[in-house]
C-alpha positions, 0 to 999 in steps of 0.5 A: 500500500506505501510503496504504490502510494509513492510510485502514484505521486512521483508519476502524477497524471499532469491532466489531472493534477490541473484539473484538481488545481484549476477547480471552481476554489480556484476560480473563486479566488482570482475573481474575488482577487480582481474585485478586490482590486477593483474595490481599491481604484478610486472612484473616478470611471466607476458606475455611478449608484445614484443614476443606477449605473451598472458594468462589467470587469475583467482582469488577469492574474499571475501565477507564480512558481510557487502558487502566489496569486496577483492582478497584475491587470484589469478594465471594466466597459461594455461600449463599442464605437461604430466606424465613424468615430474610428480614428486613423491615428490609432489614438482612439480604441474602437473596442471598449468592452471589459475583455479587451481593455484588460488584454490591453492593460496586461500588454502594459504589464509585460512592456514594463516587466521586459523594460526591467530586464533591459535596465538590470532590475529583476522581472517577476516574469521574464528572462531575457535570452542572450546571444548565445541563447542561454538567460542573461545573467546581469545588467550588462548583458541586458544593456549591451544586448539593448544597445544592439537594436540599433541596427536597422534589421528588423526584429524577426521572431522566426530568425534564430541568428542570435542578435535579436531581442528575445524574452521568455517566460520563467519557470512556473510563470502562469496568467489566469483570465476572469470576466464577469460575465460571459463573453458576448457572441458566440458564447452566450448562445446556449438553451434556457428554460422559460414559464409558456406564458412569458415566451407568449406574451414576448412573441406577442409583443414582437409581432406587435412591434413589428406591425408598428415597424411596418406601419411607421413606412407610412407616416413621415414621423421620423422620430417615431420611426426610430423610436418603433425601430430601436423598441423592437431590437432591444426587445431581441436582443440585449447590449454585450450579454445575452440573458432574459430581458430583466437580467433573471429567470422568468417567474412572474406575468411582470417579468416578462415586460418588454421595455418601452423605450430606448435611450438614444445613448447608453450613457445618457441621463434619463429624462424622468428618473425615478424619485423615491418615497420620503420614506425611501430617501436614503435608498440611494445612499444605501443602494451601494451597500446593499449590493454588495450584500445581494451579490452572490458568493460562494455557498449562494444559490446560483439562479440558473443552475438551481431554481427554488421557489416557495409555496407562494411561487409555486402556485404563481408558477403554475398560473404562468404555464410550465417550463419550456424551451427557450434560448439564450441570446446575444446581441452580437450580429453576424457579419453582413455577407455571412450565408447565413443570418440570423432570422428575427423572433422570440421563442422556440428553437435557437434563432441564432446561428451557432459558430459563427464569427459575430461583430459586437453589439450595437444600435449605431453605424457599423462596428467592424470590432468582432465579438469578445468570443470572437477574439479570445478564440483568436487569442487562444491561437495566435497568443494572447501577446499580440503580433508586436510584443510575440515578436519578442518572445520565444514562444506565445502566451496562452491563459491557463484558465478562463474564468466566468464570474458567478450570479449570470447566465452560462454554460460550459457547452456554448463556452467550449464551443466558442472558445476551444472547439471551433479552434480545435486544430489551431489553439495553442496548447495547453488549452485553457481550463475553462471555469464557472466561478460562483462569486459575482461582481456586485457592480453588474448588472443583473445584481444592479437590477436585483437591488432595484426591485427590491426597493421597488425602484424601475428596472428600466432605469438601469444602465451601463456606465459611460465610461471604462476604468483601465489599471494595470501593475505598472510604476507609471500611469497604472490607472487610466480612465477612458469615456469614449475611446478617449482619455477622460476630461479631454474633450473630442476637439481637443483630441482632433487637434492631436493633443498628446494627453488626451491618447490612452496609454492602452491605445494602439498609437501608444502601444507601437511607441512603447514597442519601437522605445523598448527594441530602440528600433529609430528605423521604425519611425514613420513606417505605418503600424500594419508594415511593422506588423507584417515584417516583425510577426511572421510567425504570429501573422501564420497561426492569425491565418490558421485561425480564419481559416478554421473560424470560416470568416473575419472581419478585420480593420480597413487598411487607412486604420492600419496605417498611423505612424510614430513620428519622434521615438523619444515622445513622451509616454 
């Protein structure tokens, strides 16, 4: 028994030994880590509780060799500009959504750890690999190999002739990624069950708006028109999450209550907000407090797992109908010349095409910003780094885990569907563990929306919030705040006229400076981003084409996007 005991652990099964490593305890952990960090940023960008503002976090954690736990980067958002507020500087982010921004802010981080290795101070994370191809052991090899970028060769990550930058990670170094909730697109496309009465009266009310829709063609109201336009795509699908239409399961007639109108902009100020009782003055001073109390944690009752209800509601229940098949949505769309479109309507079997590559949600012009599924897939396969930064590295960066908080809509099928299975023959590997995680973000939205009708405010008054906060563990600027692509308080005409400060540090323009400073490569000066790309990355831009491939379509950035320059290598940060 002793002996086959000890010949048991000295060959562990690896597979195993991750999975009883990367479990929900495990998941649990690095979102509380992230809402925790969260909860010490200031107040600066965060949903305002007063107007019942609500978001959505992301972030990624390090783990190190021996099992310590940091963030070391993390972004809440859920907007998405649409091509006409595209910028060809590369000074505005298109993509706002909380995945993207943390990935944004966590390539800060591995530009600071690898400026730390050129100037002789230790990196929690990186090596740097010499000449000879062995670790360079003191500062005066990272400087004398720093120096030799001056050269006008291009950084290759293909070449293995020795004078090259080149980084890799240290041993036992992982990173974990979390999001609150599930990513928009293909992975919140996946089977729900719904009271018959409440898929009834959503038909209903569809059919209704669209006999509107129709009738609109024949009045030349014009605001009337947009009005009747917009009720009834928001009463199909739901921006960046695909969940019931109040944020919770249908178990009441007033649950399934389409809203009746939409704001022109998310962030919009309602023209008629709600005003409570005198003898709820103090609701919304309170309000902060009290969601905090109602998310859900570890040992809480999950809401779509497990559904309990009291004599009360059984009987309710049973007025409503009994349980049928419905799906859950997102309100990612699929590209314009795909073959095939999502049919419009409520109820039944899954209206929206599995699989597929989605753009994000959005009411405004265009977007050509694919769905967050969309781009943790491709993550996944050509490196979650980037074509920059994975020319500098001897191997790509894969997550260890994917983690979706707890208290929303998920399912593990449509999750290893959108992130592993449709790159199954390209993903990089070890593929990430994926993982439902059972606490949830008290700033999101359906816990917003949960408080609110516990104090009978209108749930329709929730909103997402305008703007994203942006952090990341760095010495210089870790905080950033962005409103519109942008830095927050610069105004959009001061922005037009190419003011430095208003460009985020986690803008595209800021990341290509940082790339050209680190590598000290002055021949990359005016040369457009999309050339640098191609000629730096070839190994990375081969496992981007395996990956459309196997995704069928993508939708990538116009050309004038692509082609923004740095002009002065020593610009200010």
């Amino acid at each position: 028994m002793f002996h086959t005991l000890i010949v048991f652990l000295s060959l562990p099964d690896l597979m195993s030994l991750s999975e009883l490593t990367y479990n929900q305890d495990f998941g649990n952990r690095v979102s509380s880590l992230v809402i925790d960090r969260y909860n010490k940023l200031p107040k600066t960008g965060k949903p305002n509780v007063n107007e019942y503002q609500w978001t959505l976090i992301s972030g990624i954690c390090l783990e190190e060799e021996d099992g310590r736990l940091s963030v070391v980067a993390l972004a809440t958002g859920t907007k998405c500009l649409g091509v006409n507020s595209y910028s060809v500087r590369g000074d505005v982010l298109h993509d706002s959504h909380a995945e993207v921004l943390t990935r944004r802010a966590w390539l800060r981080y591995l530009y600071s750890q690898m400026n730390l290795t050129l100037s002789g101070q230790p990196s929690r994370i990186f090596d740097q690999i010499n000449d000879t191809g062995s670790v360079s052991s003191n500062s005066t090899t990272c400087s004398t190999h720093a120096a030799k970028l001056t050269s006008s060769e291009p950084a290759d990550s293909t070449s293995k002739s020795g004078n090259r930058l080149k980084f890799r990670l240290k041993p036992g170094i992982k990173f974990h990624f979390y999001t609150s909730h599930t990513p928009c697109g293909d992975a919140s496309i996946f089977p729900r069950k719904i009271k018959q009465k409440c898929l009834e009266k959503l038909q209903n009310q569809s059919k209704r708006l669209k006999l509107e829709k129709s009738m609109v063609k024949k009045t030349k109201d014009s605001d009337h028109s947009e009005r009747v336009k917009d009720n009834l795509e928001s009463t199909l699908v739901q921006s960046h999450q695909s969940e019931n239409i109040d944020g919770s399961l249908f178990t009441s007639e007033h649950d399934c209550e389409v809203p009746a109108k939409k704001r022109k902009s998310n962030s919009e100020v309602p023209s008629k907000k709600f005003k409570p009782a005198a003898s709820e003055v103090g609701l919304k001073d309170f309000l902060a407090k009290a969601l905090v109390e109602h998310a859900r944690t570890p040992g809480s009752e999950e809401t779509e797992e497990v559904e309990t209800s009291s004599d009360e509601d059984e009987t309710q229940n049973e007025e409503m109908g009994k349980l049928v098949e419905d799906f859950h949505r997102t309100g990612a769309k699929n590209l314009p010349e795909a073959s095939h479109q999502d049919p419009r309507g409520v109820g039944g079997p899954p209206y929206q095409h599995t699989g597929v590559v989605r753009t994000k949600p959005g009411r405004g012009d265009p977007t050509y910003s694919v769905s967050c599924s969309d781009k943790i897939a491709k993550w996944s396969v050509v490196g979650w780094e980037g074509g920059l930064i994975s020319s500098l590295l001897l191997s790509p960066i894969q997550m260890s885990t994917i983690i979706v908080g707890g208290g929303v809509p998920f399912s593990h099928q449509a999750l290893q569907r959108a992130l592993h299975s449709r790159v199954a023959n390209c993903i990089l590997t070890p593929t990430p563990t994926l993982l439902h995680a059972q606490v949830e973000f008290p700033a999101g939205r359906r816990n917003m929306k949960r408080v609110m009708k516990k104090f009978g405010c209108p749930v329709s008054l929730a909103r997402p919030a305008g703007g994203s906060v942006v952090w990341c563990d760095v010495d210089y600027k870790p905080l950033e705040v962005s409103i519109d692509g942008i830095r927050q308080g610069v105004s959009r005409k001061k922005h037009n006229l190419n003011n430095i400060n208003s460009t985020l540090l986690v803008s595209s323009y800021k990341m290509l400076l940082q790339y050209i400073q680190l590598t000290k490569q002055e021949h990359y000066v005016n040369v457009p981003y999309a050339k640098i790309k191609q000629t730096s990355a070839s190994e990375y831009l081969a496992r981007m084409s395996k990956c459309k491939q196997a995704l069928g379509r993508w939708l990538d950035v116009p050309e004038q996007f692509r082609q923004f320059c740095v002009q002065d290598i020593n610009e200010k940060l």
